[in-house]
DRENKOL-568507 format. One record per residue (C-alpha): residue in three letters; y, z, x. Coordinates in steps of 0.02 Angstrom, whole numbers, plus 50000, padded with zeros to 5 digits. Each point is the difference from the previous one (the first is absolute). Layout:
! DRENKOL-568507
  aa     y     z     x
 ALA     Y     Z     X
...
This chain:
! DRENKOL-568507
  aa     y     z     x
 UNK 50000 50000 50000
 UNK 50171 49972 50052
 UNK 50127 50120 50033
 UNK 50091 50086 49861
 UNK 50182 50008 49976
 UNK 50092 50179 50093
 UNK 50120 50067 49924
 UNK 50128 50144 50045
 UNK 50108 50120 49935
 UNK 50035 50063 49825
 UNK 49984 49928 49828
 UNK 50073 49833 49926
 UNK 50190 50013 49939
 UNK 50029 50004 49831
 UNK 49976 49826 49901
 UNK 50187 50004 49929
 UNK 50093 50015 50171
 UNK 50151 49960 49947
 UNK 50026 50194 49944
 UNK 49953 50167 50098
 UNK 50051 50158 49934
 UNK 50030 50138 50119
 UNK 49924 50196 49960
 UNK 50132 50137 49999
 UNK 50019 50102 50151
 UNK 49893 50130 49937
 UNK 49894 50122 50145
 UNK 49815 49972 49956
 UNK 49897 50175 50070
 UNK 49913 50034 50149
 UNK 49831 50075 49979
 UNK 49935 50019 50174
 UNK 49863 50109 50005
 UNK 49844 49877 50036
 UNK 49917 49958 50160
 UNK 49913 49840 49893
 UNK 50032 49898 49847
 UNK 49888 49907 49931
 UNK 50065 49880 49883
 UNK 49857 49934 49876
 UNK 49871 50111 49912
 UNK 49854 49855 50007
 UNK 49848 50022 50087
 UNK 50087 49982 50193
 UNK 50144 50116 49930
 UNK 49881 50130 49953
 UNK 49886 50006 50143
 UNK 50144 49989 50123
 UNK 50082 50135 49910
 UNK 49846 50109 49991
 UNK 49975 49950 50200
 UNK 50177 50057 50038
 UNK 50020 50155 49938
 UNK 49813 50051 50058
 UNK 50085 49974 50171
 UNK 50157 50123 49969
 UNK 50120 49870 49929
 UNK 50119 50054 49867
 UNK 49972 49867 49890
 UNK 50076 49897 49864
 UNK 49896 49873 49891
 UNK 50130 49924 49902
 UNK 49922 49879 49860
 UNK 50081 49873 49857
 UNK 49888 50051 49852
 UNK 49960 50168 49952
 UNK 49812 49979 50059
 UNK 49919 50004 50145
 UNK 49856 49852 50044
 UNK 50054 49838 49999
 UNK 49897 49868 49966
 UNK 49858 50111 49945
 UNK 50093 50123 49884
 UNK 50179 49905 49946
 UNK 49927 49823 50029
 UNK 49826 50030 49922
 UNK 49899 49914 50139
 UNK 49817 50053 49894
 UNK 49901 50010 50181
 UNK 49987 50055 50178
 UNK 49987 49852 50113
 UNK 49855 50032 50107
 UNK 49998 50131 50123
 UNK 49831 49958 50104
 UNK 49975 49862 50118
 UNK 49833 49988 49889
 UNK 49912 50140 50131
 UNK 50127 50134 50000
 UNK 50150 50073 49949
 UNK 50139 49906 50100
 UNK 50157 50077 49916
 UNK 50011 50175 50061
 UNK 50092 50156 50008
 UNK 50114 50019 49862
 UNK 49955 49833 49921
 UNK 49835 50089 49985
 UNK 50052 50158 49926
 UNK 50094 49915 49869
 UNK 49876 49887 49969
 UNK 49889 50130 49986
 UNK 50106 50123 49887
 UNK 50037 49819 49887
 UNK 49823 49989 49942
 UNK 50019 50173 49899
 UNK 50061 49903 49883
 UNK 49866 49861 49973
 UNK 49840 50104 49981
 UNK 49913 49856 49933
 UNK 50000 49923 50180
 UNK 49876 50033 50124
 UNK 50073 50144 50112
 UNK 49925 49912 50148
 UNK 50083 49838 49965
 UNK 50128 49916 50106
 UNK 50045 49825 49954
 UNK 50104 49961 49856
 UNK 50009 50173 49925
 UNK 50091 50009 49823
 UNK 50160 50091 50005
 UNK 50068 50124 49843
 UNK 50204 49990 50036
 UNK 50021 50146 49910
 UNK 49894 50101 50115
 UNK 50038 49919 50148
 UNK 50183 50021 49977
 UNK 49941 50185 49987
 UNK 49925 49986 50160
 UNK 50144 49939 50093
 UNK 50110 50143 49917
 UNK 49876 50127 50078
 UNK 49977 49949 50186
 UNK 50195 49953 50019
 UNK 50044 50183 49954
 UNK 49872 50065 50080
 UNK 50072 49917 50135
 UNK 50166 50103 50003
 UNK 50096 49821 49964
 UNK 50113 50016 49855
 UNK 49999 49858 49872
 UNK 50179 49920 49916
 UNK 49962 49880 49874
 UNK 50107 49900 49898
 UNK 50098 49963 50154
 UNK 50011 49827 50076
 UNK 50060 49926 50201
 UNK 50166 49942 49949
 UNK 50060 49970 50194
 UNK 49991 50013 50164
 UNK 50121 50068 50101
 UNK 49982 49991 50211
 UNK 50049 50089 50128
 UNK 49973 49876 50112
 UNK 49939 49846 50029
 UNK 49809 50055 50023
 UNK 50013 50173 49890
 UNK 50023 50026 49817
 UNK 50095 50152 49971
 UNK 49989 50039 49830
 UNK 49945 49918 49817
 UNK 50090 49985 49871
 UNK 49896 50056 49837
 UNK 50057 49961 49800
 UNK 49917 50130 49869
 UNK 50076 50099 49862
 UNK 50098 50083 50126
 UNK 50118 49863 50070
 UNK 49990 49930 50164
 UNK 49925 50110 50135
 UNK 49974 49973 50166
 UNK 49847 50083 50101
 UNK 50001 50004 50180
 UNK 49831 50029 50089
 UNK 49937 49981 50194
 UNK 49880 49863 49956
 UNK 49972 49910 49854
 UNK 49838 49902 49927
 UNK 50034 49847 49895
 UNK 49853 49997 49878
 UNK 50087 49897 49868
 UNK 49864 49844 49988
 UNK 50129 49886 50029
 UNK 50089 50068 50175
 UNK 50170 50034 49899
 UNK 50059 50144 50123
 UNK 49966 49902 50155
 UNK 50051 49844 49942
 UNK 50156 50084 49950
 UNK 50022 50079 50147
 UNK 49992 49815 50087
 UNK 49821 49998 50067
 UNK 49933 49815 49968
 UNK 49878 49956 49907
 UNK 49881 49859 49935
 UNK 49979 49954 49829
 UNK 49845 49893 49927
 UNK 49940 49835 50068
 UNK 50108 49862 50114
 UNK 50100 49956 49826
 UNK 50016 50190 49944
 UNK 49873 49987 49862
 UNK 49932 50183 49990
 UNK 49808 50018 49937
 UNK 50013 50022 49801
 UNK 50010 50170 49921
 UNK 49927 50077 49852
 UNK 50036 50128 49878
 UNK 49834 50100 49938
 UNK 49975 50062 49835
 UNK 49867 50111 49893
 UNK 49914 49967 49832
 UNK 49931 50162 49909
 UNK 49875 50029 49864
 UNK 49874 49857 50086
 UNK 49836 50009 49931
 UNK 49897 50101 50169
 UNK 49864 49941 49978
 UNK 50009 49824 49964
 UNK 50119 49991 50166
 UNK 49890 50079 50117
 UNK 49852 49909 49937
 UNK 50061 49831 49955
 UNK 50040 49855 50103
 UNK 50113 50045 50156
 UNK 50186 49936 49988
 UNK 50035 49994 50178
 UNK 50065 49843 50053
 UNK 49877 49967 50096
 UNK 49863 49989 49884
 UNK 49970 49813 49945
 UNK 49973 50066 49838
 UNK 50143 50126 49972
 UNK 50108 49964 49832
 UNK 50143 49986 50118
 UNK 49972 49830 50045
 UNK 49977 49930 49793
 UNK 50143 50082 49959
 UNK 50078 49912 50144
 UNK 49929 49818 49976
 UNK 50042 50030 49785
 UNK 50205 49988 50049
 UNK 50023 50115 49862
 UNK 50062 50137 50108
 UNK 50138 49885 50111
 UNK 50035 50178 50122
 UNK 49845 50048 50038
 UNK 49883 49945 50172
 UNK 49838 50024 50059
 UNK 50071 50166 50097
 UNK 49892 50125 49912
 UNK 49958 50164 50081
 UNK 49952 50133 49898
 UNK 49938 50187 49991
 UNK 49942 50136 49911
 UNK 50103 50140 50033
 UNK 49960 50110 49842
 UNK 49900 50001 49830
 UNK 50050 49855 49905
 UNK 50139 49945 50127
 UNK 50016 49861 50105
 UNK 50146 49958 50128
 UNK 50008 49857 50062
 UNK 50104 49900 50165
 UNK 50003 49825 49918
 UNK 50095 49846 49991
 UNK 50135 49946 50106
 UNK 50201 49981 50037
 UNK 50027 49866 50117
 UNK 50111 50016 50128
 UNK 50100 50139 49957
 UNK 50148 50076 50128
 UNK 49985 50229 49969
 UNK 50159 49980 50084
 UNK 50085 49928 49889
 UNK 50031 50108 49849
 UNK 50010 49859 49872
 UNK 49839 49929 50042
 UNK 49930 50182 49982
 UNK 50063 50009 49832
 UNK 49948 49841 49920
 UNK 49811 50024 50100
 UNK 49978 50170 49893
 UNK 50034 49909 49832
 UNK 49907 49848 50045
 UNK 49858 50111 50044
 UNK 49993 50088 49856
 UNK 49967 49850 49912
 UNK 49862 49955 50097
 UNK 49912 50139 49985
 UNK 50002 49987 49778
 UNK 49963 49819 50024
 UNK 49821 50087 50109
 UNK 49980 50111 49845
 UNK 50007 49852 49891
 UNK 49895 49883 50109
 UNK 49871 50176 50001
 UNK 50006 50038 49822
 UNK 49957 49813 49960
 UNK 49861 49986 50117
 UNK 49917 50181 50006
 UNK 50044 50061 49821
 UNK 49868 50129 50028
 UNK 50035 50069 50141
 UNK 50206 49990 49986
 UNK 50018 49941 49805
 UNK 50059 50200 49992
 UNK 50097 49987 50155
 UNK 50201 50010 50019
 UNK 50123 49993 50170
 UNK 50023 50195 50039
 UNK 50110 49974 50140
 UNK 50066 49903 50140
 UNK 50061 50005 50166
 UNK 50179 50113 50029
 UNK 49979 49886 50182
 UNK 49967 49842 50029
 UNK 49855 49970 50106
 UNK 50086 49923 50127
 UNK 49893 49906 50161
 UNK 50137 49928 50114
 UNK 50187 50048 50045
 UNK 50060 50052 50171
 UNK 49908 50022 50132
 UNK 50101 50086 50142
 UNK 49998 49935 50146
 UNK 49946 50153 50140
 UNK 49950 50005 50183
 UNK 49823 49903 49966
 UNK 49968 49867 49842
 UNK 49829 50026 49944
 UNK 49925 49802 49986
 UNK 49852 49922 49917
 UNK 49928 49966 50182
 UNK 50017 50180 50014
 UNK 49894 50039 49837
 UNK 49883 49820 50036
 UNK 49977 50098 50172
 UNK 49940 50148 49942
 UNK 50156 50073 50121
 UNK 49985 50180 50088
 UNK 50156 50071 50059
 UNK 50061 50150 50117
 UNK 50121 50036 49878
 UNK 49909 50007 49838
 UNK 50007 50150 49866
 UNK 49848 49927 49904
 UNK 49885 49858 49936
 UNK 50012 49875 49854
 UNK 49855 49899 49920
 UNK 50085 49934 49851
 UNK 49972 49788 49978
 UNK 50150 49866 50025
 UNK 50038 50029 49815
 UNK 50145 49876 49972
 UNK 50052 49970 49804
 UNK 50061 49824 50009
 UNK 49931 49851 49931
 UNK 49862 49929 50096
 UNK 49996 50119 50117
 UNK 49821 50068 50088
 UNK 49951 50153 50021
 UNK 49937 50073 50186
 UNK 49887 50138 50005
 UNK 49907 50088 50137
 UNK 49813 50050 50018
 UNK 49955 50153 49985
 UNK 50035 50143 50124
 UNK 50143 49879 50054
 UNK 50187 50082 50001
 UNK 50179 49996 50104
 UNK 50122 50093 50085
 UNK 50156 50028 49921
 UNK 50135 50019 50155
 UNK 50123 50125 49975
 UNK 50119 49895 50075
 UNK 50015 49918 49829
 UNK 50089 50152 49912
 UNK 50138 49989 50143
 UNK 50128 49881 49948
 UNK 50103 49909 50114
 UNK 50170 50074 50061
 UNK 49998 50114 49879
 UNK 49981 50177 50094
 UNK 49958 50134 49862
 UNK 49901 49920 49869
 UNK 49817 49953 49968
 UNK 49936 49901 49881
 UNK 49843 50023 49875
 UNK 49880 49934 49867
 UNK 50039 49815 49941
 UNK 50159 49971 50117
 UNK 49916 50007 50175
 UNK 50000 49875 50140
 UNK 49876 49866 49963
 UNK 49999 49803 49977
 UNK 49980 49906 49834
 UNK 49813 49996 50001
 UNK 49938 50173 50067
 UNK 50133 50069 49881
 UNK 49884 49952 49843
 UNK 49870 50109 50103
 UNK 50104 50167 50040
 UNK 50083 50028 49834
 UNK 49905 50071 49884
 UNK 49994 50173 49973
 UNK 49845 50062 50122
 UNK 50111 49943 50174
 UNK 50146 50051 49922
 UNK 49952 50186 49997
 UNK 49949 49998 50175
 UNK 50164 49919 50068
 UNK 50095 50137 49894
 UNK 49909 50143 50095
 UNK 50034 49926 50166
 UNK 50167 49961 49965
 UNK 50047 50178 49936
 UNK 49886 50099 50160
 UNK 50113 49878 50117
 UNK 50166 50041 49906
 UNK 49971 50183 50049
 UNK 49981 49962 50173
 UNK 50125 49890 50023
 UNK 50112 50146 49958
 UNK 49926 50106 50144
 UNK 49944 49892 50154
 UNK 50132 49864 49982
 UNK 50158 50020 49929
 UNK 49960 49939 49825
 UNK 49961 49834 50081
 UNK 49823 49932 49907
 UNK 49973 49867 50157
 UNK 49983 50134 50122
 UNK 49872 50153 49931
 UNK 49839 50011 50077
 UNK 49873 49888 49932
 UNK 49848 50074 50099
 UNK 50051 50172 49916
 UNK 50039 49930 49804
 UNK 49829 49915 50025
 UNK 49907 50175 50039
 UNK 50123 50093 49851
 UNK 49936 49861 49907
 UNK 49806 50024 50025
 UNK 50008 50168 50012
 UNK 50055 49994 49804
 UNK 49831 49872 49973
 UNK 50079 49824 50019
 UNK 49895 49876 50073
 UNK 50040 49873 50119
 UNK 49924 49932 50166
């Protein structure tokens, strides 16, 4: 693949430029209290919050909605992806734990399972809530990065934050930009990559749940993965009575007589741009009653009953920034099966790239990567790491190190190395020790070679 466009610097002006309006000359606060922020409660927000203040940190998760998750509580993402290389547990440490504490709330899966576990947002969300106070991080929600503000040219000094409060601006040592789509750093002028060699990001989608499905008939009747030949999905499809719908049709149980699903497909859509976001959730919505219809016309026994309990309060988005650090992660890397000095842990997840025509890459089993640390550094940019969905990779491996599993891990690292950027290096994230993060690391159970 070619390379994609870099950008820099902060978001695009506003679309009528002939008119600016200045803000009064009113003081904004100072609260300056935290060693770490962590801006985004996700699954790389959480861990690296959790990581953080397990390390000493006075730390601040600050998050948009007034849940913490993500994409498995807020964006209803109805599964784990795997977390085995097909042999073992690959995703370790407090990937594992979460994991682990997650499947509490799906006792009708196998307690020994690891691949494709159901999730129950409600519980999960619970879960998340527990560890990050358990932590000693303190929570804000309903607050949202409004700016950046720099000290210099390679450190951010303090973030401006919107909530029911006003403006506020927190000041921190080091700060973690766990926002999926690399808003603090990108703000803060780190560049960054967006999607293929034209900018066309891989399409997102937003996943939705049907209640009062008939058990029985859905565990035991045909399966409506996409990748059955057989599945409804793909009549429903060919009948062009359901013009929003594809064949994109994963599905779970994650309760009695519920059924979330991550199906269907918005092409093409920019997270960045809060327009696009907003027409995306209503188009979405419709796709997922035109699923019910297509459903309730073609298994009337199994969802004649059925009717759309809820949807997404995030869109499941798959590609936005990726910021550009001290190493790019590249498909050679992942095609390579790539060990590095550096790394913080392993990733077995398949080239899973949601654009038309594209074809999946998967490894044997027992097969895995390193994931460099040198990916949450991002260039120039002294006192911030990044983690999750916004880290340093190419187009291609990007489809592999997004989902949720890798995400966790780069959120613990990110947070441990926040803390110790504080002590050994003058809150500079490009100079800690590696060799010693690596043994912090493993001595909390990750796994890496």
């Amino acid at each position: 693949m070619g390379a994609a466009t870099t950008h820099t610097g902060w978001p695009a002006a506003p679309t009528d430029k002939s008119r600016t309006v200045s803000l009064s000359k009113k003081k904004i606060g100072v609260d300056s209290k935290w060693d770490v922020i962590v801006v985004g409660g996700g699954p790389g927000g959480c861990a690296a919050a959790i990581s953080a203040a397990r390390e000493g940190a006075k730390t601040l998760l600050i998050e948009a909605l007034g849940q913490l998750g993500g994409m498995g509580v807020a964006g209803m993402v109805p599964a784990w992806c795997p977390f085995s290389d097909g042999e073992k547990i690959i995703y370790r440490g407090l990937a594992e734990r979460i994991f682990n504490e997650s499947k509490k709330g799906v006792p009708h899966e196998s307690k020994n399972k690891l691949d494709w576990v159901h999730i129950n947002p409600e519980y999960l969300m619970t879960v998340y809530d527990r560890l990050v106070t358990e932590s000693g991080a303190r929570t804000l929600f309903f607050s949202r990065l409004a700016a950046v503000e720099m000290a210099s040219n390679d450190t951010v000094d303090v973030l401006i934050v919107a909530n029911k409060s006003g403006l506020t601006a927190f000041k921190a040592s080091v700060y973690i930009d766990a926002t999926g789509d690399g808003d603090l750093a990108a703000w803060a002028g780190a560049s960054f990559k967006r999607g293929d060699e034209n900018g066309v990001v891989q399409s997102s989608t937003l996943c939705f749940s049907f209640a009062n499905v008939d058990t029985y008939r859905y565990v035991n009747g045909p399966n409506l993965h996409t990748g059955n030949k057989n599945s409804p999905v793909h009549e429903a499809v060919a009948s062009g009575k359901y013009p929003l719908i594809d064949k994109h049709f994963c599905n779970n149980l994650i309760g009695p007589d519920v059924v979330q699903f991550n199906a269907g497909h918005l092409v093409n859509v920019d997270s960045t741009d809060p327009w696009a976001l907003s027409e995306a959730m209503m188009k979405g919505r419709q796709i997922a009653a035109q699923y019910l219809s297509a459903m309730r016309d073609l298994q009337p026994q199994t969802f004649g009953g059925a009717f759309l309990v809820k949807t997404g309060s995030l869109l499941g988005v798959r590609d936005s920034r990726r910021i550009e650090g001290d190493y790019t992660f590249t498909v050679d890397d992942w095609m390579q099966r790539r060990t590095f000095e550096d790394e913080i842990g392993r990733n077995c997840y398949y080239i899973d790239v949601h654009k038309e025509g594209h074809k999946s890459t998967r490894y044997k089993k027992g097969e895995s990567h390193g994931i460099p640390y040198r990916c949450l550094t991002p260039l120039k940019l002294k006192n911030v790491l990044t983690a999750g969905r916004c880290i340093s990779t190419d187009e291609e491996a990007f489809g592999s190190l997004r989902v949720m599993p890798p995400c966790l891990v780069t959120g613990e690292a990110a947070g441990m190395a926040a803390a110790h950027a504080i002590r050994q290096s003058g809150n500079d994230v490009h100079k800690i020790d590696i060799q010693f993060l690596r043994k912090r690391l493993k001595e909390e159970g990750q796994y890496f070679l």
